[in-house]
C-alpha positions as CSV (number, residue, x, y, z in Angstrom):
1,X,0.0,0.0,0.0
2,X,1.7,3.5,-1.0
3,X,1.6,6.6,1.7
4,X,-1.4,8.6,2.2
5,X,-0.1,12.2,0.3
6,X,-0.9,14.9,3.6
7,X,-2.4,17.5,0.7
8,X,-5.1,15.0,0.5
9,X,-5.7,14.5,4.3
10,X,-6.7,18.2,4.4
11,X,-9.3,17.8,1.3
12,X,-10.8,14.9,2.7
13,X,-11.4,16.7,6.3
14,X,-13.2,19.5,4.3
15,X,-15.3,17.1,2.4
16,X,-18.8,16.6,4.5
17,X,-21.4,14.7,2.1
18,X,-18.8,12.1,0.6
19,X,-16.4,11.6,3.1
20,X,-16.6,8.1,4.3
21,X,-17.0,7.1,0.4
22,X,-13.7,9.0,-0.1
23,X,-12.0,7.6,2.3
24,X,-13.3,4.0,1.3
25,X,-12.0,4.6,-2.4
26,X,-8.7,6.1,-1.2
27,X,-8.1,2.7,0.4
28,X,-8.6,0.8,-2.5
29,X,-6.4,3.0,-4.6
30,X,-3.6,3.4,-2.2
31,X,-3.3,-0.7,-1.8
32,X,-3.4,-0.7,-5.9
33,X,0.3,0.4,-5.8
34,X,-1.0,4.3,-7.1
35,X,0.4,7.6,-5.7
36,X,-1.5,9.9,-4.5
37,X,-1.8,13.2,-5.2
38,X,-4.4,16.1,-5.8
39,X,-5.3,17.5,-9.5
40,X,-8.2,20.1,-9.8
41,X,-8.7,19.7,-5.9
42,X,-9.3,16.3,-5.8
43,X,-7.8,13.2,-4.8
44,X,-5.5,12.1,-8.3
45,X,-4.2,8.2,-8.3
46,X,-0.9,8.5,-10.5
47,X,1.0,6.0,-11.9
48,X,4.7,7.4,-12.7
49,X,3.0,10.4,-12.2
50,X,0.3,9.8,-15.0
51,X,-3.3,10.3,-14.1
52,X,-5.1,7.0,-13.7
53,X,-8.0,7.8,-11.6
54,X,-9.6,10.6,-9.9
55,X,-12.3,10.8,-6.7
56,X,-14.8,13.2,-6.9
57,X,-18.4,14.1,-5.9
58,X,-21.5,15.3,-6.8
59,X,-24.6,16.6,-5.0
60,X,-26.6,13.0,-6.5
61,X,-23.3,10.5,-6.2
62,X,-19.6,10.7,-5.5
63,X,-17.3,9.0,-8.4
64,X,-14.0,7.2,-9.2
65,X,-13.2,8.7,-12.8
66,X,-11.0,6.7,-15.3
67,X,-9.0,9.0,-17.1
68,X,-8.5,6.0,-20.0
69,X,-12.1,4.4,-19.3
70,X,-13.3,3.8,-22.6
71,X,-10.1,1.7,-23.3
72,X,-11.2,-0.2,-20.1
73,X,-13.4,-3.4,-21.3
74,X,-16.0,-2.9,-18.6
75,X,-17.4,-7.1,-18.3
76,X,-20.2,-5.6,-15.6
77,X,-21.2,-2.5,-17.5
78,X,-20.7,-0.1,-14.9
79,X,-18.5,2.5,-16.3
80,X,-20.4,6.1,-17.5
81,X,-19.6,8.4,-19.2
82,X,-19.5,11.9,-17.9
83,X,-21.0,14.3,-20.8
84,X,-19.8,14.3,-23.7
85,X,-15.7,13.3,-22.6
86,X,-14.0,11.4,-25.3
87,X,-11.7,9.4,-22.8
88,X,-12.7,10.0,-19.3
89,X,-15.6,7.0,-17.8
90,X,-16.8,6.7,-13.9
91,X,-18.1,4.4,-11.0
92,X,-20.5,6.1,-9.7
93,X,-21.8,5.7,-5.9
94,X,-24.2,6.7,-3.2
95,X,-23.0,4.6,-0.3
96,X,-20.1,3.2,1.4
97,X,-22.4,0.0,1.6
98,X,-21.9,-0.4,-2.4
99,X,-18.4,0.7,-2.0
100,X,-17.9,-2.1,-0.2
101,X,-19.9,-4.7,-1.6
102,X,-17.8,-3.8,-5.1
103,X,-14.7,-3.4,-3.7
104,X,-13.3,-6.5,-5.7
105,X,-15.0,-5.3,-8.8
106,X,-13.4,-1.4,-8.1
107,X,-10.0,-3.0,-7.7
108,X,-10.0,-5.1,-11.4
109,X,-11.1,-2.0,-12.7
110,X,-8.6,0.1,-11.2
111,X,-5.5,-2.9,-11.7
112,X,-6.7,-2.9,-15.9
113,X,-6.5,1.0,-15.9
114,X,-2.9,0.8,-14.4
115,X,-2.3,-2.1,-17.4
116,X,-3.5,0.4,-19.7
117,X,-1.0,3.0,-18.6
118,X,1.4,0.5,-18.5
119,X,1.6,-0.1,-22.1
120,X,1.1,3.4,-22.9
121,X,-2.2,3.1,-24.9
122,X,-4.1,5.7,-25.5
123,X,-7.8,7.0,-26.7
124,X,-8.3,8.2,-30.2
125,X,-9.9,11.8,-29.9
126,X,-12.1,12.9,-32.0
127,X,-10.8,16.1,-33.9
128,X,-12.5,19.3,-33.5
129,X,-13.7,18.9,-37.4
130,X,-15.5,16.0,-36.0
131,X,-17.7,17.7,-34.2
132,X,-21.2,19.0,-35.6
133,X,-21.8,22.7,-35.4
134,X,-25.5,23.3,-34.3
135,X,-27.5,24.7,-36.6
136,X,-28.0,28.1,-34.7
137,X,-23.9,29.1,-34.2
138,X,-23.6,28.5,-37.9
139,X,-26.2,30.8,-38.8
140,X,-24.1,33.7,-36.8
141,X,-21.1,32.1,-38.2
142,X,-22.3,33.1,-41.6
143,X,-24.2,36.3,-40.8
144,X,-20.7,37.9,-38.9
145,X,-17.4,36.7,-40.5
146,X,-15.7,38.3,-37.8
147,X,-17.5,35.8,-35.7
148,X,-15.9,33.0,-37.3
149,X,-12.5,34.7,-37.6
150,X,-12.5,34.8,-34.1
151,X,-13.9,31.3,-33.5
152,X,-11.1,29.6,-35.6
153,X,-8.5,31.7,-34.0
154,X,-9.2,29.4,-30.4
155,X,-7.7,26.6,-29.4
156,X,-8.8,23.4,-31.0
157,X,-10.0,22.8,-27.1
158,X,-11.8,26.0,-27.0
159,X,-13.6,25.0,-30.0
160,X,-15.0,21.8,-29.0
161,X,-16.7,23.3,-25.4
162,X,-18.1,26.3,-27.3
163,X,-19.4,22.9,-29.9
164,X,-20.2,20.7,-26.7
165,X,-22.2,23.8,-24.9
166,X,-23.8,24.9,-28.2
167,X,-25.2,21.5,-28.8
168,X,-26.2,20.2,-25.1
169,X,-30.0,22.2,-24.8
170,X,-32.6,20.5,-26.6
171,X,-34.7,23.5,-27.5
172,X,-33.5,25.5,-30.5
173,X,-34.2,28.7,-28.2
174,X,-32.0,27.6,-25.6
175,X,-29.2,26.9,-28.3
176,X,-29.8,30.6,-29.7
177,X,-29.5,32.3,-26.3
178,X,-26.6,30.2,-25.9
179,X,-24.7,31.3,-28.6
180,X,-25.4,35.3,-28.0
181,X,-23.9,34.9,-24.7
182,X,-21.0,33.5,-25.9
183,X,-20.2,35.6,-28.7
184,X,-18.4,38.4,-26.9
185,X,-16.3,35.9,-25.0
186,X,-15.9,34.4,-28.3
187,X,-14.2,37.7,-30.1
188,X,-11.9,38.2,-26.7
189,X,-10.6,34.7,-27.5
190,X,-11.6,33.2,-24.3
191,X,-12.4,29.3,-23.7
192,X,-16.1,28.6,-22.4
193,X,-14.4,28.6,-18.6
194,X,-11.8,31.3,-18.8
């Protein structure tokens, strides 16, 4: 079992709603052979300091994210995946109880994701190209060149939220109102989070 990292410690104490279940999955990735570490403020399982999994919660569940899932092969068909990530799948809990009870399972899972790394696979991203622009950002693409000038000009990261944000709402209304409150941070060449 590798050390408990003492950046962690002080996470875990602030954590209220998931702390027992964070403590539980700790365990089991700690007596994997992973280090631990913290990564967006949240316990990170490395291997030679490569992400392997991350623990994380929600207001519905608390999760152990696979940075590689959708290489994993998943036999019990438990892995999700979070939005619309390319790479990333999760475990998702409510309970120590269920924690417990699939502790074995959590370990396989986390013992093929450290093969994974191992052999220094990785997942095949889908290009920015790839991605469908909804119908309502193409309409202002055309109408304001500038628009698109600016849009182009991002990152190729940038460019697939704006796409993954733009696309999400269901109603074309929603999309629209979307896209106008983007637009300025669009033309100051800001990311969706910046």
């Amino acid at each position: 079992m590798n050390r408990p990292n003492p950046k962690v410690d002080g996470v875990l104490r602030r954590e209220t709603k998931w702390r027992e279940e964070f403590e539980t999955l700790r365990e089991i990735a700690l007596d994997c052979g992973l280090d631990e570490g913290l990564k967006w403020y949240q316990p990170c399982y490395m291997l030679q300091r490569k992400n392997v999994v991350l623990i994380h919660g929600f207001k519905e569940y608390c999760a152990l994210m696979f940075f590689k899932g959708a290489l994993l092969k998943d036999p019990s068909r438990i892995l999700v995946t979070p939005g619309q990530h390319q790479a990333a799948r999760q475990i998702r809990f409510t309970s120590v109880r269920e924690i417990v009870k699939m502790k074995p399972m959590v370990r396989s899972y986390i013992e093929e994701a450290i093969e994974v790394e191992k052999t220094g696979l990785k997942v095949k991203l889908k290009k920015t190209a790839d991605f469908k622009i909804p119908e309502e950002f193409q309409k202002k693409l055309d109408e304001l060149p500038a628009l698109k000038t600016a849009f182009y000009a991002l990152t190729p990261g940038r460019q697939r939220g704006y796409l993954f944000h733009f696309s999400q709402p269901k109603q074309s209304k929603t999309r629209e109102a979307r896209v106008e409150k983007c637009m300025q941070p669009i033309f100051s060449g800001k990311g969706l989070n910046d």
